[in-house]
C-alpha positions, 0 to 999 in steps of 0.5 A: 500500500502506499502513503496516504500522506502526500510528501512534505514540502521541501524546505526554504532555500531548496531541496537540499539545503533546509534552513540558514545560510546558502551554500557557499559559492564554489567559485570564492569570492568576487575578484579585487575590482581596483576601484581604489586605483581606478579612482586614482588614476583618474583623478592624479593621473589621465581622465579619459583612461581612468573613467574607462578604468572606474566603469571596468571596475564598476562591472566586477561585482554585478557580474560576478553575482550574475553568475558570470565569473569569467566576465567578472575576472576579465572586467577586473583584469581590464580595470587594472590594465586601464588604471596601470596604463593611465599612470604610465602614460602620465609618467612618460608625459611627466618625462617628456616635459622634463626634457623639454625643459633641459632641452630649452635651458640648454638652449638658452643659457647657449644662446644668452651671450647673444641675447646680451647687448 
């Protein structure tokens, strides 16, 4: 004979998980966003770089907890590629400019006996 009773009604949170905290996330936690050096960047080193940076950067967490974890970690990765090179490119400008200014020096302290009546 079989059950008169229809079977109870799995727990909250699904059949095999009963009550309290989810399973953890196999996965581990999301990827460091380097929101910190996105900012950084942006504000100390070149805008247009750092603002491609902050929105990489911005994607990590709402990827990650989408379930698309490689996306999240290539978001990440590029946050960190924008920022790195948005204070590269601040630093050969920085150089640059500090040649330009020997070069010039140089070529006036040359020139200033001739500029001397």
């Amino acid at each position: 004979m079989t059950d008169q009773y229809p079977p109870p009604y799995p727990p909250p949170g699904g059949p095999n998980h009963g009550y309290g905290y989810p399973p953890p996330n196999p996965y581990g936690p999301p990827p460091d966003n380097n929101m910190v050096w996105a900012i950084l960047s942006t504000v100390l080193c070149c805008l247009p770089l750092g603002v491609v940076a902050i929105v990489k950067s911005s994607q990590v967490q709402s990827l990650w907890f989408q379930g698309h974890h490689a996306e999240a970690q290539k978001a990440a990765t590029d946050a960190r590629k924008w920022a790195m090179w948005s204070a590269i490119t601040t630093g050969i400008l920085l150089l640059l400019y500090v040649v330009f200014l020997v070069v010039m020096l140089v070529i006036v302290g040359v020139n200033a006996n001739q500029l001397t009546p």
